[in-house]
Gaussian input, Z-matrix of N, CA and C with variables (Angstrom, degrees):
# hf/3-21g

backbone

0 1
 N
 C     1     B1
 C     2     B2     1     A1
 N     3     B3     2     A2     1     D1
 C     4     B4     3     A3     2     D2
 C     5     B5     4     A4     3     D3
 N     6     B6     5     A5     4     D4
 C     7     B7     6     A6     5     D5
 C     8     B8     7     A7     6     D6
 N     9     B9     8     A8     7     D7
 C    10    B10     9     A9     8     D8
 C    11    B11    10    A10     9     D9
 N    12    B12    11    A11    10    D10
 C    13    B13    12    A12    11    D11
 C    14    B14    13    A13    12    D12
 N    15    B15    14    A14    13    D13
 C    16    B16    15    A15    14    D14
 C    17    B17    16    A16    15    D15
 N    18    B18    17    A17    16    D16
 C    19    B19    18    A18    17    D17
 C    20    B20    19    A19    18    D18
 N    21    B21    20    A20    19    D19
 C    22    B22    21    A21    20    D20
 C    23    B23    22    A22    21    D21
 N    24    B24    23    A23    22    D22
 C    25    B25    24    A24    23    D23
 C    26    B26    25    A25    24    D24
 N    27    B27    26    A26    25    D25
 C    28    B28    27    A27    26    D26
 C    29    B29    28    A28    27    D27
 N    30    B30    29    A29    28    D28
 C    31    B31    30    A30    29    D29
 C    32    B32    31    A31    30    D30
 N    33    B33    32    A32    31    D31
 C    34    B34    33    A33    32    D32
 C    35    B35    34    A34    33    D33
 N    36    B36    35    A35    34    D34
 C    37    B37    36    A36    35    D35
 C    38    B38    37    A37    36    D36
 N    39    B39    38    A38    37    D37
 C    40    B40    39    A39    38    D38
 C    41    B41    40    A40    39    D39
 N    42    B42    41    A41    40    D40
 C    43    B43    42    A42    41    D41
 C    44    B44    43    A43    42    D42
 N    45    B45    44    A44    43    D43
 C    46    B46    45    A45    44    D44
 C    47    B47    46    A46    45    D45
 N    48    B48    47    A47    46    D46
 C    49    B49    48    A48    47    D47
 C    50    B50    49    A49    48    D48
 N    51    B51    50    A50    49    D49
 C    52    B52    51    A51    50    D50
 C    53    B53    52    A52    51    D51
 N    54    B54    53    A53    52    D52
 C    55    B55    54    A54    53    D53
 C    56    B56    55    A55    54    D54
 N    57    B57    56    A56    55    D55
 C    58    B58    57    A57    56    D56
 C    59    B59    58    A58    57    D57
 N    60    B60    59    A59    58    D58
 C    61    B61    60    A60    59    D59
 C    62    B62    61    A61    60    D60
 N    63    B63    62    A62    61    D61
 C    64    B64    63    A63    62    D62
 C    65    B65    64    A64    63    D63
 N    66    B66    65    A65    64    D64
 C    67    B67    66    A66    65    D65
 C    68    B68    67    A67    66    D66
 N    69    B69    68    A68    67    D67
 C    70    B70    69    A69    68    D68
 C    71    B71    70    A70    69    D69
 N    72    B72    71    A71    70    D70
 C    73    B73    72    A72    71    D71
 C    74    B74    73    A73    72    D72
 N    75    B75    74    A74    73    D73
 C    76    B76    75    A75    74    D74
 C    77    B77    76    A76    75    D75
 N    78    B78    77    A77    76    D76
 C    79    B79    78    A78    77    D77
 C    80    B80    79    A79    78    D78
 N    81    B81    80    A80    79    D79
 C    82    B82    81    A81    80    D80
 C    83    B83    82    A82    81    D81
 N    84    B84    83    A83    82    D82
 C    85    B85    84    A84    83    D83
 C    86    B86    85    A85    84    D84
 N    87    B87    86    A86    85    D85
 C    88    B88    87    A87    86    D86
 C    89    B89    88    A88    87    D87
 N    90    B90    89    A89    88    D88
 C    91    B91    90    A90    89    D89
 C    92    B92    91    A91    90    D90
 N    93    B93    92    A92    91    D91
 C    94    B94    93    A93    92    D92
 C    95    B95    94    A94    93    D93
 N    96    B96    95    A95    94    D94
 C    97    B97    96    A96    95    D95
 C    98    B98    97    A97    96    D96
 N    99    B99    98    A98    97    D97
 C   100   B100    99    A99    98    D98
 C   101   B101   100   A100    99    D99
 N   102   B102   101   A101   100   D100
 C   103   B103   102   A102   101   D101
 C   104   B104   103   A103   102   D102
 N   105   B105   104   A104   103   D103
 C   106   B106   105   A105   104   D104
 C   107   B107   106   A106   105   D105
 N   108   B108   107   A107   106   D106
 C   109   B109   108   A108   107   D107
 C   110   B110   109   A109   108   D108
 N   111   B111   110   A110   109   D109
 C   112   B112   111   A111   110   D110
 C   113   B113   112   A112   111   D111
 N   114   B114   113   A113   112   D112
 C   115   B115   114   A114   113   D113
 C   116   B116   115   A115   114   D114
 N   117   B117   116   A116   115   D115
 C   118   B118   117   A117   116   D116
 C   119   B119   118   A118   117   D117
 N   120   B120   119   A119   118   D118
 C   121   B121   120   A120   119   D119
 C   122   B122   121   A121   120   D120
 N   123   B123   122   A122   121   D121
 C   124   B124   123   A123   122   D122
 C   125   B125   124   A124   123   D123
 N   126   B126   125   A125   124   D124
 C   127   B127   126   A126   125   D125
 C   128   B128   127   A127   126   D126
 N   129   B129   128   A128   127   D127
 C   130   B130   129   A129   128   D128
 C   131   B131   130   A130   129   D129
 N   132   B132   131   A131   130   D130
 C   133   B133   132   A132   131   D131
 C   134   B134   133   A133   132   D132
 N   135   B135   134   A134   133   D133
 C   136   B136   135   A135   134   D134
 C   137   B137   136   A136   135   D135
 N   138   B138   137   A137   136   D136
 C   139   B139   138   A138   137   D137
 C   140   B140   139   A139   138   D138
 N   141   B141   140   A140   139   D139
 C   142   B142   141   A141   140   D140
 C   143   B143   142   A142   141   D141
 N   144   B144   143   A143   142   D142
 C   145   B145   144   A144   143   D143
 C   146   B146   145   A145   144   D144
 N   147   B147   146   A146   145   D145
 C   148   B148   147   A147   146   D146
 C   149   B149   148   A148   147   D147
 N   150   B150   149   A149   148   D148
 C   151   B151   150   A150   149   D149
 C   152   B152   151   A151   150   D150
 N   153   B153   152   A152   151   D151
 C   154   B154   153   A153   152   D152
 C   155   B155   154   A154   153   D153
 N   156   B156   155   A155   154   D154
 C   157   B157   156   A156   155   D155
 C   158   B158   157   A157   156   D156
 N   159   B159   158   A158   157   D157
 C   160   B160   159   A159   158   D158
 C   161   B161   160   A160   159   D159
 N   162   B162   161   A161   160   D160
 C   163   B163   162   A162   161   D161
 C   164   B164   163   A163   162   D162
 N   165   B165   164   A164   163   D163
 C   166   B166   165   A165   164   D164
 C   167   B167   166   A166   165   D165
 N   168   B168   167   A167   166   D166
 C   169   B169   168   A168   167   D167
 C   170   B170   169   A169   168   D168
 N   171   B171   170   A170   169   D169
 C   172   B172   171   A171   170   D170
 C   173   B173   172   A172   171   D171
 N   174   B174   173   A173   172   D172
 C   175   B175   174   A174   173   D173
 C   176   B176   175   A175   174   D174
 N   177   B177   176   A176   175   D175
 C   178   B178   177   A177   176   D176
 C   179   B179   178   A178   177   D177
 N   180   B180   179   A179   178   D178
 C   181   B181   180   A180   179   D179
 C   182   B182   181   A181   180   D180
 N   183   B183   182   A182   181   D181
 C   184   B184   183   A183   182   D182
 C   185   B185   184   A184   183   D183

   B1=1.4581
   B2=1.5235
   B3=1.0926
   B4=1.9327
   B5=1.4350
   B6=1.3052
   B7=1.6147
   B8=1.5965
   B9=1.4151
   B10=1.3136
   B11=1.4576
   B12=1.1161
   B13=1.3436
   B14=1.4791
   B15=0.9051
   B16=1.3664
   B17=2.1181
   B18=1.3825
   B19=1.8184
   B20=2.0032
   B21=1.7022
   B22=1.6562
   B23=1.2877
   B24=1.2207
   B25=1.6525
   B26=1.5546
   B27=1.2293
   B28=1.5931
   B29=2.0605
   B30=1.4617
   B31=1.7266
   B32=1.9107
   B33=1.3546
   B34=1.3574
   B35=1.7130
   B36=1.0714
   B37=1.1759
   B38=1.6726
   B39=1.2091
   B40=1.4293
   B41=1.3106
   B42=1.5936
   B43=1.5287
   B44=1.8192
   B45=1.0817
   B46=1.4253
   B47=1.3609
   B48=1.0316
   B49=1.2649
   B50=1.2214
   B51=1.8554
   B52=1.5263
   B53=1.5363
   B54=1.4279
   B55=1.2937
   B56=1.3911
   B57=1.2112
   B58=1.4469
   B59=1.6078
   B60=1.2066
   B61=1.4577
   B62=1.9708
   B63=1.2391
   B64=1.0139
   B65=1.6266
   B66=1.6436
   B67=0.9839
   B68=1.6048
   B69=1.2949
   B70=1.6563
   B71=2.0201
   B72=1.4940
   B73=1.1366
   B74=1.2762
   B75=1.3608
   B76=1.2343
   B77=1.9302
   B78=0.9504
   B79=1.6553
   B80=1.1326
   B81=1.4479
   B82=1.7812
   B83=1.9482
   B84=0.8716
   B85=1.3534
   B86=1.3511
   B87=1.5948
   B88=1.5461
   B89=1.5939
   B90=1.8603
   B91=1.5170
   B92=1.7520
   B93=1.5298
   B94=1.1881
   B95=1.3374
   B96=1.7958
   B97=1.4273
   B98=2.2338
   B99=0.9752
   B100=1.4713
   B101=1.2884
   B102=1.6658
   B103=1.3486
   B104=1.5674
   B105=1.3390
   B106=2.0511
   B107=1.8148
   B108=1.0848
   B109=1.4776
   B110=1.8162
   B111=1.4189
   B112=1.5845
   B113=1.1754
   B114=1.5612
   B115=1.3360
   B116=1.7130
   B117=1.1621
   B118=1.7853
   B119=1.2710
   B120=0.9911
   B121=1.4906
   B122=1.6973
   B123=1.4805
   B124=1.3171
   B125=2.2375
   B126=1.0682
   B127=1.7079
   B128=1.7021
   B129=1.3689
   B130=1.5993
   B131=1.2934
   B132=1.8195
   B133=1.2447
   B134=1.7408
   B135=1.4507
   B136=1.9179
   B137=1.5593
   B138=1.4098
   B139=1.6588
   B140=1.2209
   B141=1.3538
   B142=1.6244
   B143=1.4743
   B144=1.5927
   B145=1.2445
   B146=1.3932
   B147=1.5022
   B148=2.0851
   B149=1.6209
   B150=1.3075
   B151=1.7714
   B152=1.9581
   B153=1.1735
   B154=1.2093
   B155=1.4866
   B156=1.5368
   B157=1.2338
   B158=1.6722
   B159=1.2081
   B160=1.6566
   B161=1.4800
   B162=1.3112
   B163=1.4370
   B164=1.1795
   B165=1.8796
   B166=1.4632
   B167=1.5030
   B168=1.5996
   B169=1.2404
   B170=1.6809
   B171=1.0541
   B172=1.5918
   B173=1.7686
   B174=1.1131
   B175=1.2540
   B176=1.4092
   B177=0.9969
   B178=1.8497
   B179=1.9203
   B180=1.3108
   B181=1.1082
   B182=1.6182
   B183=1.5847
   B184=1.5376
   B185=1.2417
   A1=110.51
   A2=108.63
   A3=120.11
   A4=94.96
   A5=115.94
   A6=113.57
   A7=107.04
   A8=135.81
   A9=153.95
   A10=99.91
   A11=122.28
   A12=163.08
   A13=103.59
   A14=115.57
   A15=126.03
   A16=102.61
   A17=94.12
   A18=105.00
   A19=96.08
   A20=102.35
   A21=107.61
   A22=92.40
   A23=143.33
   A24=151.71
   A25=95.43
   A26=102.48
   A27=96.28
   A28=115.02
   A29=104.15
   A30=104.82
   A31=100.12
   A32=124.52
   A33=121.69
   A34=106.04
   A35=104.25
   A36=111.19
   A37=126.10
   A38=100.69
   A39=110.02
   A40=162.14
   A41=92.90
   A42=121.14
   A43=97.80
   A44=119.45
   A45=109.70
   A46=111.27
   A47=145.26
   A48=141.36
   A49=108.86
   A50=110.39
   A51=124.30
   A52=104.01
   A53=135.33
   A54=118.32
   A55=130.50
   A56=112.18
   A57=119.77
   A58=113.86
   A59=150.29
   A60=141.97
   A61=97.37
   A62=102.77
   A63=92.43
   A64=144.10
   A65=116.07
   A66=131.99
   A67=139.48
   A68=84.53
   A69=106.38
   A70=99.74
   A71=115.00
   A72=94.81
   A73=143.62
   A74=107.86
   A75=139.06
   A76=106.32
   A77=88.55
   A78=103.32
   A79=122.27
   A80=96.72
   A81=100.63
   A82=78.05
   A83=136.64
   A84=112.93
   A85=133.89
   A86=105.23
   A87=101.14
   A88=147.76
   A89=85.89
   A90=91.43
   A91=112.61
   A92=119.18
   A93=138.57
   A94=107.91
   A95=120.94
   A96=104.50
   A97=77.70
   A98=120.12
   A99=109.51
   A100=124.28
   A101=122.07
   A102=128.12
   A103=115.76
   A104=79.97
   A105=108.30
   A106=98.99
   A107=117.23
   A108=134.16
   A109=100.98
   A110=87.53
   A111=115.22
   A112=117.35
   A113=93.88
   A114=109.58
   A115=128.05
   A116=97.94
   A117=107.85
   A118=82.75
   A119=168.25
   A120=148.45
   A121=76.59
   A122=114.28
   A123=120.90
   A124=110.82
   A125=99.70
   A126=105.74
   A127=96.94
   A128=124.15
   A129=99.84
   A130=122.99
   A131=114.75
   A132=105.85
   A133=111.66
   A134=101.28
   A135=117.31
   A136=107.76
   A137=126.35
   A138=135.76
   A139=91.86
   A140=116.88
   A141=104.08
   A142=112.76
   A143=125.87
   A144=105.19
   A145=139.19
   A146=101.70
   A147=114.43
   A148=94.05
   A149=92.02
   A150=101.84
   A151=111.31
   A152=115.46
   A153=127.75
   A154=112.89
   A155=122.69
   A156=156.54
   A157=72.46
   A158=129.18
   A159=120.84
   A160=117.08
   A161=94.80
   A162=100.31
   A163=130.15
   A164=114.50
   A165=122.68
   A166=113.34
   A167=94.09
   A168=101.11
   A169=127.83
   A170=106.85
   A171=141.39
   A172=98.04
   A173=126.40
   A174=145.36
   A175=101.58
   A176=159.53
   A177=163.46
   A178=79.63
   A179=123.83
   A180=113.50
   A181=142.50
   A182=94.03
   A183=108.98
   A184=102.80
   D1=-41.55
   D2=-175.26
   D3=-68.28
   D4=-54.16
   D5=-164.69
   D6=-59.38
   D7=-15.42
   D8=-137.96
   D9=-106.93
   D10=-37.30
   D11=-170.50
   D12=-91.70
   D13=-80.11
   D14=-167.31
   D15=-50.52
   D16=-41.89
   D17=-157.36
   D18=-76.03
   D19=-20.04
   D20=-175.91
   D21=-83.20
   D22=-68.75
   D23=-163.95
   D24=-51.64
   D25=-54.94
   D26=-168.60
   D27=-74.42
   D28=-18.46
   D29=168.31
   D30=-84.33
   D31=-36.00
   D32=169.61
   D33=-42.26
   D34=-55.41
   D35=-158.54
   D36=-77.57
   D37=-28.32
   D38=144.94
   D39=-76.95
   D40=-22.34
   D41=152.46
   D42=-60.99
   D43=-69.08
   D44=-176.95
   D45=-48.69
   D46=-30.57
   D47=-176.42
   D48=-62.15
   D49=-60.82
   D50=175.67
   D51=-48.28
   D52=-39.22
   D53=-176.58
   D54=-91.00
   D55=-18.68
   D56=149.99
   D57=-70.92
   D58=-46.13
   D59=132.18
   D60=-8.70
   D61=-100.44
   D62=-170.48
   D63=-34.46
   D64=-32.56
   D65=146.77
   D66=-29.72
   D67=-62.19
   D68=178.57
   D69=-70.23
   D70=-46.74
   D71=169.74
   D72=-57.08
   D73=-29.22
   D74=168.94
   D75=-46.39
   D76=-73.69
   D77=170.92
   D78=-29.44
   D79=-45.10
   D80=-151.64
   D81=-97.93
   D82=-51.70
   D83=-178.74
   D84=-47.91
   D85=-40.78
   D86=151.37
   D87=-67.43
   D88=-17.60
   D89=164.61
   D90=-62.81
   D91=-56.11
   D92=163.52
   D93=-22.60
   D94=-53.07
   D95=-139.26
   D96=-92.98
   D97=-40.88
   D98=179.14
   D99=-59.56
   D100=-25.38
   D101=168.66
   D102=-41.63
   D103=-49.19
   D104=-169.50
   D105=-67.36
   D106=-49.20
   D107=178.25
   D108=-37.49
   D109=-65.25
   D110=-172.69
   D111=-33.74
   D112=-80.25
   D113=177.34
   D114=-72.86
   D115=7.33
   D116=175.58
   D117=-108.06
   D118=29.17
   D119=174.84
   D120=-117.91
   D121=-77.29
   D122=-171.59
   D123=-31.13
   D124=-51.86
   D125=179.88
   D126=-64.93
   D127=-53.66
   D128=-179.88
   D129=-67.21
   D130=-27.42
   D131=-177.93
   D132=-52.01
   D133=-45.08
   D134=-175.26
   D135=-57.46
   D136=-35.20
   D137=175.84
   D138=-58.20
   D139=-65.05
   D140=-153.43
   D141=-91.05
   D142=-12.12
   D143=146.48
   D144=-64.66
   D145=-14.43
   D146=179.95
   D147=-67.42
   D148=-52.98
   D149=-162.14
   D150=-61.79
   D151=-18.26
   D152=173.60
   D153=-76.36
   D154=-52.51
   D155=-159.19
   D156=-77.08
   D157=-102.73
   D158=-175.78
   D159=-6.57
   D160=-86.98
   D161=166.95
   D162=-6.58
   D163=-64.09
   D164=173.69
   D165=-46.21
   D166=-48.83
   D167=-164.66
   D168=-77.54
   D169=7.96
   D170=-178.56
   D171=-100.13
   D172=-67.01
   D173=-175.18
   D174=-59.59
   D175=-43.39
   D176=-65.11
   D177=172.49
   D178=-55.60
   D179=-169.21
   D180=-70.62
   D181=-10.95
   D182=-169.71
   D183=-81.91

């Protein structure tokens, strides 16, 4: 009877584990995949203001 008990609490209890695991991975990949988002938005915004800024300065020079 104990062992019956013991083998349900202990599959409860690991399924929860696996889904908080899973959770948290979950998370952290989307933290990851928007970081990357982020900061690539931020590096093209800076490209294409350099590349503009040239430009002027190409244009401004003749």
């Amino acid at each position: 009877m104990f062992a019956g008990r013991f083998s349900a609490l202990l599959g409860v209890t690991l399924w929860l584990l696996g889904l908080l695991i899973a959770l948290m991975a979950g998370m952290l990949s989307g933290y990851l995949l928007a970081t990357m988002v982020f900061v690539g938005s931020k590096v093209y915004g800076r490209m294409r203001a350099l590349g503009q800024r040239s430009d002027h300065d190409r244009l401004t020079s003749d």
